[in-house]
C-alpha positions in Angstrom: -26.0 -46.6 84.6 -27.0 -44.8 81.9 -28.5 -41.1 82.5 -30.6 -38.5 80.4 -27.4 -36.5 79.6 -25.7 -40.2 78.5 -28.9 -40.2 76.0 -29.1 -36.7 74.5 -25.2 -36.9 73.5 -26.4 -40.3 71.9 -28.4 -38.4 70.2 -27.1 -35.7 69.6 -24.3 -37.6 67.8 -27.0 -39.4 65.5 -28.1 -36.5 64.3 -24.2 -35.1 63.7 -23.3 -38.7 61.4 -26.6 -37.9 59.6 -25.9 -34.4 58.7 -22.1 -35.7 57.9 -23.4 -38.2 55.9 -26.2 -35.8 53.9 -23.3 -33.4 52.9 -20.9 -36.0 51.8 -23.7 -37.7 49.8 -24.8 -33.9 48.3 -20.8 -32.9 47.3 -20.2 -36.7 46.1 -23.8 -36.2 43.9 -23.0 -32.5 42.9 -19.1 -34.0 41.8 -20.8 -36.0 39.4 -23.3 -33.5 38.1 -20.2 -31.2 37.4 -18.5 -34.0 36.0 -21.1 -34.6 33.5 -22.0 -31.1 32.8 -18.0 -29.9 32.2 -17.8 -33.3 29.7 -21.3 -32.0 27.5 -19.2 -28.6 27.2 -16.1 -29.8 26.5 -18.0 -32.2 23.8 -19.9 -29.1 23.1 -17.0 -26.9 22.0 -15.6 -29.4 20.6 -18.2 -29.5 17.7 -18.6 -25.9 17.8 -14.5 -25.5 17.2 -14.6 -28.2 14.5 -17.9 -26.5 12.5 -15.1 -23.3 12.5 -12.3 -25.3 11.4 -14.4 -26.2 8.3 -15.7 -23.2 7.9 -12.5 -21.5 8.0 -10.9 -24.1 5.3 -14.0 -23.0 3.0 -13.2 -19.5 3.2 -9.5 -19.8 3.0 -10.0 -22.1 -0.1 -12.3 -19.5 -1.5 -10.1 -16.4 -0.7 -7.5 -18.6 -2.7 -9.6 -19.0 -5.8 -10.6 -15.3 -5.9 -7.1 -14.1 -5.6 -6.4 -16.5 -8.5 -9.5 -15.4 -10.7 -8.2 -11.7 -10.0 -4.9 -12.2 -10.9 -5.6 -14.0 -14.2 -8.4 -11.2 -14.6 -5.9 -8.1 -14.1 -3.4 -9.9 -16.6 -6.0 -9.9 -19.0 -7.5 -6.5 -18.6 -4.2 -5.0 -18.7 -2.3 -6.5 -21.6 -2.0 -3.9 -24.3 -2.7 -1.2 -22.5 0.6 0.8 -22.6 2.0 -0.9 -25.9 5.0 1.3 -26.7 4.5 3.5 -23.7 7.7 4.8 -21.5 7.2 5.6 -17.9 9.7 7.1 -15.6 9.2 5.7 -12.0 11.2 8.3 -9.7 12.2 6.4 -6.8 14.4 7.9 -3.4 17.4 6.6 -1.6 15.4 4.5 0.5 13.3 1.6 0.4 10.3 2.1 -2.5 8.0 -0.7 -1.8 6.6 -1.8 -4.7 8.6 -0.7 -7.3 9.1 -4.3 -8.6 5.2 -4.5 -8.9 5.3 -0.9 -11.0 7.8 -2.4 -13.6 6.4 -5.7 -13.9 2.8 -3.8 -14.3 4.1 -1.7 -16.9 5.7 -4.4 -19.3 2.1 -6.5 -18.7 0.7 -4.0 -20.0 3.2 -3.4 -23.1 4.8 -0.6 -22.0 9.2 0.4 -20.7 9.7 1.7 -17.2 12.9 4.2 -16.8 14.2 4.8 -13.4 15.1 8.2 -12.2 16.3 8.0 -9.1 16.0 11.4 -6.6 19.3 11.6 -4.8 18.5 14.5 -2.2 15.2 14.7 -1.1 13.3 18.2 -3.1 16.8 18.2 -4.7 17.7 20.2 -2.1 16.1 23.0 -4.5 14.3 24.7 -1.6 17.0 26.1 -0.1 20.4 26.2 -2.7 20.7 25.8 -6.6 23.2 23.5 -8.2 26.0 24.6 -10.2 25.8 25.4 -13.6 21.2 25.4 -13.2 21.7 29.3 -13.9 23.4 28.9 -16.8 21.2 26.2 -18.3 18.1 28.6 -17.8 20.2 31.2 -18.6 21.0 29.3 -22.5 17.0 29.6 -22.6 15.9 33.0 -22.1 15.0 31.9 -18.9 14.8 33.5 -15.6 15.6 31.0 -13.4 13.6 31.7 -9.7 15.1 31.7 -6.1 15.6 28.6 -3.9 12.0 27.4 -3.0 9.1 25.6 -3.9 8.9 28.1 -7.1 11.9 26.8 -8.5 11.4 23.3 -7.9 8.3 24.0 -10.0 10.6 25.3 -13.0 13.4 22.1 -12.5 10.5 20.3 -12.3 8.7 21.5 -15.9 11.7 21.7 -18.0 12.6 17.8 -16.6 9.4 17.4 -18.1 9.9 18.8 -20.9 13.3 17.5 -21.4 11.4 14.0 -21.3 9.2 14.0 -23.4 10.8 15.7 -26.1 13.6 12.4 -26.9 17.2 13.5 -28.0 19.5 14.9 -25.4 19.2 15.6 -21.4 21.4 18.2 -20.8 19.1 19.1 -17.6 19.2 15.4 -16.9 23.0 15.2 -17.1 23.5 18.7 -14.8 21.0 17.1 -12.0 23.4 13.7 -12.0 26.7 15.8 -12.2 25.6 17.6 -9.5 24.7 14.8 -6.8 20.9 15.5 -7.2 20.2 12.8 -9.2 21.2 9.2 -9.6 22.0 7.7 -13.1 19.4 7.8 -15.0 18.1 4.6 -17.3 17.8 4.8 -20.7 17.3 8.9 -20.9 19.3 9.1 -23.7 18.1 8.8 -27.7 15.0 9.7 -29.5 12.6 7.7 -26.3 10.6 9.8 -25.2 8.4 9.9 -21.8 4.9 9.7 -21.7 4.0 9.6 -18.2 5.6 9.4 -14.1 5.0 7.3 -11.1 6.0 8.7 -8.1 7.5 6.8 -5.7 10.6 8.5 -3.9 8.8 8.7 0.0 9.6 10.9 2.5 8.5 11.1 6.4 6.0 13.7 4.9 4.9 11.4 2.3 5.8 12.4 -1.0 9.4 14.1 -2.4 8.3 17.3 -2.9 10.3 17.4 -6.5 8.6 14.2 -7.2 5.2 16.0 -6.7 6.3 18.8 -9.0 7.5 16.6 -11.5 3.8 14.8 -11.4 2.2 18.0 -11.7 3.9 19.2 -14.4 4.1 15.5 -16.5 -0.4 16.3 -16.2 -0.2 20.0 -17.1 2.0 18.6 -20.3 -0.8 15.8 -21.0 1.3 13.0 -20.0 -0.1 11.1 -16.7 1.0 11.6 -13.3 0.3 9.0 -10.2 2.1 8.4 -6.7 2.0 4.3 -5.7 3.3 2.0 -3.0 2.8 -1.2 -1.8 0.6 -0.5 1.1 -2.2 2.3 2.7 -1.5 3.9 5.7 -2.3 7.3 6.5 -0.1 10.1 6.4 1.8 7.7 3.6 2.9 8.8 0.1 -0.4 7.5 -2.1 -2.2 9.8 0.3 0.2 12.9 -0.1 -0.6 12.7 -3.8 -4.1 12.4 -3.8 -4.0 15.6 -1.6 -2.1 17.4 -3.9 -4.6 16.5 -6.5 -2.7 13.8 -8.6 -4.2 10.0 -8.9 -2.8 7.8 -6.7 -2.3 3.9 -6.0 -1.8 2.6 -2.5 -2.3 -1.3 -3.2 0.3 -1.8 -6.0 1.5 -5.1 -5.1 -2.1 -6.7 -5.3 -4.0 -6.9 -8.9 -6.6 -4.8 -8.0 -3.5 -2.2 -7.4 -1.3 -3.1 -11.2 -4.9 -2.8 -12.9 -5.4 0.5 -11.3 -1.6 1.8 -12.0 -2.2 0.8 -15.5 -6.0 1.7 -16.1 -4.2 5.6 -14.7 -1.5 5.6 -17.0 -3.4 4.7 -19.8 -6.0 7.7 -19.0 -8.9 5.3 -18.6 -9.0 6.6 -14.8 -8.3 9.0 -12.3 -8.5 8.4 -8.4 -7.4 7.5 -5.2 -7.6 3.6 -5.0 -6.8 1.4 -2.1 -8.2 0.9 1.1 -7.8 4.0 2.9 -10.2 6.1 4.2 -10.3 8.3 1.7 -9.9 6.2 -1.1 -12.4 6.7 -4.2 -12.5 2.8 -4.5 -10.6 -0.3 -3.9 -10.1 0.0 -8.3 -11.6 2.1 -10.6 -14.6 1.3 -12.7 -14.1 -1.2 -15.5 -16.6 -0.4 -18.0 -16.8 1.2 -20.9 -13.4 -0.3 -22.2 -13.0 -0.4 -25.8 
């Protein structure tokens, strides 16, 4: 016989399958809704990734056919420029990145390289003098100075001077006898030197010789500029802009041979590259003649 508490469980348990059933249908609904709504994004991105695609193949086709306009450009502004010139690229022990670039910038343009190749880094000058450097400055009425950066000056001037004057290298010769320097290319003969690119880094940036030697290759009338292959602070390019000479920290790319060359021929001074204190990623173009 059925009683009041027989009819409110019956109840009671309607109401529980109704509320069972109301989720369920709400989670099997909202399922779908997700379903639907995670397929639009997927198709969403989708498009969105292949509009970059495209637009990524555009630039990367354009980046191409500017690199290509400024290589054919740099070829063409440079050729001539350094007809019959001789540069001496003074390179260190180490690696000097770039120096391929350098030579094959200087012959676009017309122009020889000569290698000179610094042994011991400041030639060792700042502390001891080689054997037999008394005796050369001493054939010359010279007073040769004390270990330091004062006598790394005078090496520094008379290598210059040795250069650019063609016909023997006695100075040259000691500086290889003695260890300081490698063999030098080409030194020999009536060539002369017109101008340096510095090259031989150290973990303060430039060889402090090297510097010296770029100093006094400007103060002669020759040109003087520190390059490498790439900026970074601290780096060589930027140790010879400090110390007042031009510098190229890009060498490898055209913008970098057309500003090497545009230097050495004296149609620009600067810092160029893309460091921070660069005076321009290349120096002005116009007026040429």
């Amino acid at each position: 016989m059925y009683n009041l508490r027989y009819h409110v469980a019956s109840l009671v348990a309607v109401f529980l399958s109704l509320a069972v059933g109301l989720l369920l249908g709400t989670v099997v609904a909202e399922r779908g809704m997700i379903t639907d709504q995670s397929s639009a994004l997927v198709a969403d991105l989708q498009a969105r990734f292949n509009e970059i695609d495209a637009s990524n193949a555009e630039l990367r086709d354009g980046l191409a056919r500017d690199r290509a306009f400024a290589e054919d450009a740099a070829d063409t502004l440079i050729a001539g420029r350094l007809e019959g010139m001789r540069v001496a690229v003074l390179v260190g022990t180490g690696r000097s990145d770039g120096r391929g670039a350098v030579e094959e910038a200087v012959a676009a343009a017309g122009g020889t390289t000569v290698i000179v190749p610094i042994s011991v880094e400041g030639l060792g000058l700042d502390t001891t003098e080689p054997e037999g450097l008394a005796g050369y400055f001493h054939g010359r009425d010279i007073e040769m100075a004390a270990p330091g950066a004062e006598l790394q000056r005078q090496v520094a001037f008379s290598l210059v001077e040795e250069l650019r004057s063609g016909g023997e290298r006695p100075l040259s010769d000691l500086l290889t006898q003695a260890g300081l320097l490698g063999s030098v290319e080409s030194t020999n003969g009536t060539d002369t030197v017109d101008a340096v690119v510095l090259m031989s880094a150290t973990a303060d940036g430039c060889d402090p010789f090297a510097l010296a030697v770029g100093r006094a290759m400007v103060d002669a009338g020759g040109a003087g500029v520190g390059a490498e292959a790439a900026t970074s602070a601290g780096a060589l390019a930027e140790a010879c802009a400090d110390a007042g000479l031009s510098a190229v920290a890009h060498v490898t790319t055209a913008q970098g041979r057309l500003s090497l060359v545009w230097v050495l021929a004296d149609l620009a001074d600067g810092y160029f590259g893309a460091g921070d204190g660069a005076d321009g990623f290349y120096p002005p173009l116009l007026p040429v003649d």
